[in-house]
One Martini backbone bead per residue (centre of mass of N, CA, C, O) as a GRO file, in nm:
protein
  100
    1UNK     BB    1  -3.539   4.404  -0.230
    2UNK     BB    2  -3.678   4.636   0.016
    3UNK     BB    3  -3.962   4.832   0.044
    4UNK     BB    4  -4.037   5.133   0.262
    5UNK     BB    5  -4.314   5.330   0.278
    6UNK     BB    6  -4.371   5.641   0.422
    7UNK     BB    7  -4.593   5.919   0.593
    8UNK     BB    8  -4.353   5.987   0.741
    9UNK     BB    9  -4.122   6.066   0.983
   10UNK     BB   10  -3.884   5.906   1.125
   11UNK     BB   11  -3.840   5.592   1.323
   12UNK     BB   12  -3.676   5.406   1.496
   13UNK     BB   13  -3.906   5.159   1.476
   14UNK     BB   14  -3.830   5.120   1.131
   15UNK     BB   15  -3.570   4.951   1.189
   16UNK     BB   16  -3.677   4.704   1.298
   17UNK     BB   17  -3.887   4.623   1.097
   18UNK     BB   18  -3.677   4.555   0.878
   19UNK     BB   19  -3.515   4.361   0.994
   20UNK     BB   20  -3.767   4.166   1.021
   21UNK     BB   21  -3.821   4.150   0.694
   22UNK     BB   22  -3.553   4.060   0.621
   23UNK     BB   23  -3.536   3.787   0.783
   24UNK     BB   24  -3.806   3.651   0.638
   25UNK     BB   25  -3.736   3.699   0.357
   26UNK     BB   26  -3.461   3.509   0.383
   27UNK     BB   27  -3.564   3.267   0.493
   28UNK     BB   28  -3.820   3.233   0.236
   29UNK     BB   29  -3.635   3.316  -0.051
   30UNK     BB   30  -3.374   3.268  -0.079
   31UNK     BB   31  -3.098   3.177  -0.158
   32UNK     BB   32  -2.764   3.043  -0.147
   33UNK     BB   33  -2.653   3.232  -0.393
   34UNK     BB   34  -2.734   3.507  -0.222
   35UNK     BB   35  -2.764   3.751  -0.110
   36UNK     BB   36  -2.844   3.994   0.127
   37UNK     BB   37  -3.084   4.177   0.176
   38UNK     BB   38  -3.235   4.511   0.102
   39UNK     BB   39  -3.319   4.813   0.239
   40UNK     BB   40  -3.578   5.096   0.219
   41UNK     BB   41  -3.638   5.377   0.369
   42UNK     BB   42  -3.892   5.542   0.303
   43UNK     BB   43  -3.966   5.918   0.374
   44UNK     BB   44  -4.043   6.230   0.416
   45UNK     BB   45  -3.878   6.269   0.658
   46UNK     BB   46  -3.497   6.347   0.811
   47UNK     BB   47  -3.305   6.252   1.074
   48UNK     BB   48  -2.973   6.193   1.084
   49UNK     BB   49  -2.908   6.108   1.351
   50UNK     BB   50  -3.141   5.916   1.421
   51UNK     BB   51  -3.078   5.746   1.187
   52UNK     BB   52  -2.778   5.645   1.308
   53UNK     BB   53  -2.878   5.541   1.548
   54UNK     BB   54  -3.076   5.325   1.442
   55UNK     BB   55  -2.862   5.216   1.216
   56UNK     BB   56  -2.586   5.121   1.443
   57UNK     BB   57  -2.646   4.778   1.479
   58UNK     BB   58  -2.748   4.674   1.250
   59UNK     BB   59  -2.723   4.363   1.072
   60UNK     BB   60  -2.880   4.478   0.840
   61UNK     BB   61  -2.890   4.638   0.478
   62UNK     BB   62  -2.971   4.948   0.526
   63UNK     BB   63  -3.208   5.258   0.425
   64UNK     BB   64  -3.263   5.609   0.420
   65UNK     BB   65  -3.476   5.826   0.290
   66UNK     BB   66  -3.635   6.105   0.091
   67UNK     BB   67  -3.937   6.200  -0.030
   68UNK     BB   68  -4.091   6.346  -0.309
   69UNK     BB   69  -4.371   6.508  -0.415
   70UNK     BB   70  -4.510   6.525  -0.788
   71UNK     BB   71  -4.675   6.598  -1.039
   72UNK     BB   72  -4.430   6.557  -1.235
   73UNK     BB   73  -4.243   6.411  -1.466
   74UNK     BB   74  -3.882   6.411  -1.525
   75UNK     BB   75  -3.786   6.439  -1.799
   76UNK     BB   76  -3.575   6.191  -1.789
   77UNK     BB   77  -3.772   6.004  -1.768
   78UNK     BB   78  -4.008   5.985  -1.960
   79UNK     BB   79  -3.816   5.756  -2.140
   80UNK     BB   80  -3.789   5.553  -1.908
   81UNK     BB   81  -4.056   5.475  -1.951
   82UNK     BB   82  -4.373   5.357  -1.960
   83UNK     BB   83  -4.626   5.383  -2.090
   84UNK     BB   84  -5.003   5.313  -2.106
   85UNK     BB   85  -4.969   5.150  -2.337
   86UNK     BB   86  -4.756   4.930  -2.326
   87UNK     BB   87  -4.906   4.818  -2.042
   88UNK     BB   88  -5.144   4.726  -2.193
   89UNK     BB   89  -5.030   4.565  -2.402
   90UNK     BB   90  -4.869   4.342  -2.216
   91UNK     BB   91  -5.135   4.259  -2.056
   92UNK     BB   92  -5.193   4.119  -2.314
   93UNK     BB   93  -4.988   3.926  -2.387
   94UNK     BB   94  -5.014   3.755  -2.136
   95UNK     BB   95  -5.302   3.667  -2.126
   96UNK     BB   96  -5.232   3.493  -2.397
   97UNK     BB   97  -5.016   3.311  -2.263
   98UNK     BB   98  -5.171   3.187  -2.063
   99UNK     BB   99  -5.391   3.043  -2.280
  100UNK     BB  100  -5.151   2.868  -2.401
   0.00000   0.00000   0.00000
């Protein structure tokens, strides 16, 4: 899967562009037993109409969604993410067995 961030909203020359990434990733990274790859513009704001024309014809597997800033984190999330302890421990775990 492959994501793009954007800080605006959607334009439908982010669908080629899409495209574009969808096409190179799968010709250099996928295997012969992978699906294809599926791309996913997160964008500030969109318009419905806008995305459906900019993605009617397109040929790779892609999805354009809404995100939103928020200073908390979701209570349902925060026990399903690693704390800032957790990531530090690991990266010292990993640390470890490189030198190994």
């Amino acid at each position: 899967m492959l994501f793009e961030l954007k800080n605006s909203k959607f334009k439908p020359e982010y669908a080629g562009k899409m495209n574009f990434y969808l096409a190179a990733l799968d010709a250099t990274m996928r295997q012969l037993d992978d699906q294809p790859s599926i791309g996913m513009i997160l964008c500030r704001k969109n318009c419905h109409i806008t995305v459906e024309y900019a993605l009617k014809y397109t040929s790779s597997p892609m999805g354009v969604a809404e995100y939103r800033l928020t200073n908390k984190l979701p209570d349902k999330l925060q026990d399903a993410l690693p704390t800032a302890e957790d990531l530090t421990e690991g990266l010292k775990q990993q640390k470890r067995l490189s030198r190994d």
